[in-house]
C-alpha positions as CSV (number, residue, x, y, z in Angstrom):
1,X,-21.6,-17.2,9.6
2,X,-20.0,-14.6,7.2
3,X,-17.0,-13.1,8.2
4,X,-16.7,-9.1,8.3
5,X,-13.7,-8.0,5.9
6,X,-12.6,-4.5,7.1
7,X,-11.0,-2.5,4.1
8,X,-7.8,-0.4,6.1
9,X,-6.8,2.6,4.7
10,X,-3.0,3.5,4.6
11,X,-1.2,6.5,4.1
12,X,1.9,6.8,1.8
13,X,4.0,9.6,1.6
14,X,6.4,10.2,-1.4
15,X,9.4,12.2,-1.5
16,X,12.3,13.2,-3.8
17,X,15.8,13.5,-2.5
18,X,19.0,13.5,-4.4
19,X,17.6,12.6,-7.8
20,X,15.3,9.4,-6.0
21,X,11.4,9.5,-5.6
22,X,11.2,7.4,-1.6
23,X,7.7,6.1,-0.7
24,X,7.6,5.3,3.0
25,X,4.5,5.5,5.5
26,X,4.1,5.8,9.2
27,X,1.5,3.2,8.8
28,X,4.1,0.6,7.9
29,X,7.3,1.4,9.5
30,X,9.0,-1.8,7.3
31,X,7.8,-0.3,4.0
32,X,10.7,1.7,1.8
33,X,11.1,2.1,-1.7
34,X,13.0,4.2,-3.9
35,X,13.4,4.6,-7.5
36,X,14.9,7.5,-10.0
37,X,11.2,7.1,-12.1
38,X,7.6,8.2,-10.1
39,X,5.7,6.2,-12.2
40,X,7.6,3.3,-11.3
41,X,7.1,4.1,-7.5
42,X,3.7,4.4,-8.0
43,X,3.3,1.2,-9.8
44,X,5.1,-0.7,-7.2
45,X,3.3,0.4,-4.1
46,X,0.6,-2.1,-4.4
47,X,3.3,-4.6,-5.1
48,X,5.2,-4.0,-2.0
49,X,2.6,-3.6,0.7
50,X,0.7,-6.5,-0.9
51,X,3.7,-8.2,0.4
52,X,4.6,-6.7,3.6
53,X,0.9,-7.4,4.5
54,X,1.2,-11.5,3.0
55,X,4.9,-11.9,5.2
56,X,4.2,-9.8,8.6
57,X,0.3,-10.4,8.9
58,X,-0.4,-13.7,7.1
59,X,-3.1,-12.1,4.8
60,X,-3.5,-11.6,1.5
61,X,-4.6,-7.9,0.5
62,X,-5.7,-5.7,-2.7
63,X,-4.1,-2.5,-2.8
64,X,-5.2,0.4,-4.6
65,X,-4.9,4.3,-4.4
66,X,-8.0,5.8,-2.5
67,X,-9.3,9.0,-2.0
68,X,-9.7,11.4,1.2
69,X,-12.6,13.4,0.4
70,X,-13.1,15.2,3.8
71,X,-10.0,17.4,3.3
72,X,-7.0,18.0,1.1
73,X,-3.5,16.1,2.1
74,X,-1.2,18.8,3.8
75,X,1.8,17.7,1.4
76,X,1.2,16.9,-2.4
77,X,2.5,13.4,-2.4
78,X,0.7,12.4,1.0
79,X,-1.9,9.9,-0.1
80,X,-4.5,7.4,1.2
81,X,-4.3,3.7,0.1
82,X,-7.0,0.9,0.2
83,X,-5.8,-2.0,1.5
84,X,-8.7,-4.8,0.5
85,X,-8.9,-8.2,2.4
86,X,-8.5,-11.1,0.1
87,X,-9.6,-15.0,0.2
88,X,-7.1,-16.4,0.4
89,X,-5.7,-18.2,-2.7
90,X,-7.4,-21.9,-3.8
91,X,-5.6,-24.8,-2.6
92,X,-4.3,-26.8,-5.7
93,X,-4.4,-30.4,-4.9
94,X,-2.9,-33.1,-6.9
């Protein structure tokens, strides 16, 4: 039997305060980063609930930026995120 893989789509908002950009979400209340550089924000989202997902839920995600074609966000840095079931990684036996 195959097993359904459910792609879940979370939300990340991004602001600046006092010279920082903050990425948080309501989606994942443990998730916060900050950093003086966007692009490094932005680079590091994947990275960071990719890992939340792998500690808290036991499973091994893709993350990439998706996009909500039924309306525009209400803020400019409020933005959908694909987060992708993965196998999970080969066992390496000696």
């Amino acid at each position: 039997m195959t097993k359904t893989r459910i792609v879940e789509i979370v939300t990340i908002d991004i602001e600046e305060r006092e010279g920082l950009f903050y990425a948080s979400s309501v989606d994942l209340p443990e998730m916060l980063l900050a950093h003086h550089d966007i692009g490094t924000v932005l680079e590091q989202i994947p990275v960071i609930v990719s890992a939340i997902y792998e500690h808290e839920r036991g499973q091994h995600v893709s993350v990439m930026p998706a996009i909500q074609r039924t309306k525009k966000p209400t803020r400019p840095m409020h933005r959908p995120w694909a987060v992708i079931p993965c196998d999970a990684p080969a066992q390496v036996s000696a």
